[in-house]
C-alpha positions in Angstrom: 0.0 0.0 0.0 3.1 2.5 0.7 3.7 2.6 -3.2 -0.1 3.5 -3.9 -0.1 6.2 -1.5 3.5 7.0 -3.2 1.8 7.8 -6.5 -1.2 9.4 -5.2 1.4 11.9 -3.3 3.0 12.5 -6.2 -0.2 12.6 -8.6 -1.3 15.4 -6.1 2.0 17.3 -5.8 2.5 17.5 -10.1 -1.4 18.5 -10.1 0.0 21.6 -7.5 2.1 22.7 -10.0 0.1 22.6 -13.2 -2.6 24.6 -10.9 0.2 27.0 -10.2 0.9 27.1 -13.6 -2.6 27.5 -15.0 -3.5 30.0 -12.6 -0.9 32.0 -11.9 -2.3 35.0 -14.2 -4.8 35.5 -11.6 -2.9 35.5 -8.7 -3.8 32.0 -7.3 -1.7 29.4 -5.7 -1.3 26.4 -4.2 -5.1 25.6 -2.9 -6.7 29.0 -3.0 -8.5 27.3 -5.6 -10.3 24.8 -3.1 -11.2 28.4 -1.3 -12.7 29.8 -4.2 -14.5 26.4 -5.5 -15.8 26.2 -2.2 -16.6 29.6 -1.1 -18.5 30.3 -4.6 -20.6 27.3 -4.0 -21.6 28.0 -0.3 -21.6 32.3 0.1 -22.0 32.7 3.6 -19.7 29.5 4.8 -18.0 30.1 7.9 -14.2 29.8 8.5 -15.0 26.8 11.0 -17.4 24.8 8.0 -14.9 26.0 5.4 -12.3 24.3 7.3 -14.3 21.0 7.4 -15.4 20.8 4.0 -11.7 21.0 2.6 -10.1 19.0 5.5 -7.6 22.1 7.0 -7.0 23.1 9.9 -8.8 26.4 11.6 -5.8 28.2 11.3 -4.5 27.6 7.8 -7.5 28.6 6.2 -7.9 32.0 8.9 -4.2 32.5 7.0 -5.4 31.3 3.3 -8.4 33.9 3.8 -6.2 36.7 4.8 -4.6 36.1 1.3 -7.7 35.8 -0.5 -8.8 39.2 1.2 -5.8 41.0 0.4 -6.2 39.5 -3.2 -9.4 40.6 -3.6 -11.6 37.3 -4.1 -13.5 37.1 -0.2 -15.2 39.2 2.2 -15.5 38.3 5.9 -18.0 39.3 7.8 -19.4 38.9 11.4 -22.6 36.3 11.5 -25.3 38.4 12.9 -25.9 35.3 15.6 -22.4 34.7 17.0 -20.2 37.6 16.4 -17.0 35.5 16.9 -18.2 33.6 14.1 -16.9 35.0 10.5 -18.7 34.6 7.5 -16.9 33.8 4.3 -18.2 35.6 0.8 -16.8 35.3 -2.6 -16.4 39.0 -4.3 -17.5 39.4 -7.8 -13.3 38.8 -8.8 -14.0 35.4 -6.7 -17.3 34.7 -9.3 -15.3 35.8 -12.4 -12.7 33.7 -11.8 -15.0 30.5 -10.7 -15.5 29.1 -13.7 -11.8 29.5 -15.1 -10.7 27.7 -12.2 -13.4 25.0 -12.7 -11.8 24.8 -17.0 -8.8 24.6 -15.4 -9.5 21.4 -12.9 -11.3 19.9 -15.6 -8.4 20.2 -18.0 -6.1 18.4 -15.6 -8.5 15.9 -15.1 -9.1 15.2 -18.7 -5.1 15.0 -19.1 -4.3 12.4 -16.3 -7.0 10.2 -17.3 -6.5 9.7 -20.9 -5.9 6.4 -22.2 -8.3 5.3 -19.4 -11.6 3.9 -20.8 -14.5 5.4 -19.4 -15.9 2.6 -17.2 -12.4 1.9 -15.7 -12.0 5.8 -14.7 -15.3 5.2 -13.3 -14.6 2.1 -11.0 -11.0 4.1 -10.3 -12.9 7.4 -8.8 -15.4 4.8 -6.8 -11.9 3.5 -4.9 -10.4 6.7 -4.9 -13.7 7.9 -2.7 -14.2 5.0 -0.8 -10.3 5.5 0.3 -11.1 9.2 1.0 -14.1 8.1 3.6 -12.2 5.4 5.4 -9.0 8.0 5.9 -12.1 10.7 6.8 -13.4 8.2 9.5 -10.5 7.7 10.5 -9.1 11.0 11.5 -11.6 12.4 13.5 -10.5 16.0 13.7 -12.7 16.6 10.0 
């Protein structure tokens, strides 16, 4: 199992730096994608929900949406309920940019998968998932 793990590693550290690549003309990096993906889909999230959804801890993504903020793609505001609470909003640079980050996941997808037949890359993302939930259950911090 240590050489599976191997290649997903590296599978996930080349797909890094084609994302780097891809989106360095608008000022993205590393996951900030994941922020911007996440945050467009759910306006309103809150740092701590944020943090569960893409498996970080509290403190990286405080630190990710301080650079998101300073970039121009988020807003955080106070929830009107809990005022410690912050609220996590995508700016109208965050929504323009959505769906070129989405072209640009999609891309890399298409690219590490060809050759694959369909039904194969089909059984392949059922494992893939099925991994992700057992390693999910089994760190309980997410």
């Amino acid at each position: 199992m240590e050489y599976l793990m191997r290649y997903i590693n590296r599978t996930s550290r080349l797909s890094e730096l084609y994302r780097n690549d891809k989106m360095k003309e608008y000022d993205l990096r590393g996951m900030h994608h994941t922020y911007i993906l996440n945050i467009c889909r759910n306006p309103g999230v809150s740092q701590e929900d944020l943090a569960q959804l893409i498996f970080v801890n509290k403190s990286n993504v405080a630190r990710q949406l301080s650079v998101l903020e300073k970039k121009g793609y988020i807003i955080r505001k106070k929830c009107h309920q809990d005022a410690r609470r912050l609220l996590v909003y995508p700016t109208d640079k965050a929504k323009d940019v959505y769906p070129k980050v989405v072209e640009i996941l999609k891309k890399w997808n298409e690219i590490i998968v060809e050759g694959i037949p369909e039904e194969e890359q089909a059984v392949l993302e059922r494992q893939l998932k099925c991994m992700m939930e057992k390693a999910r259950a089994e760190v309980q911090d997410f």
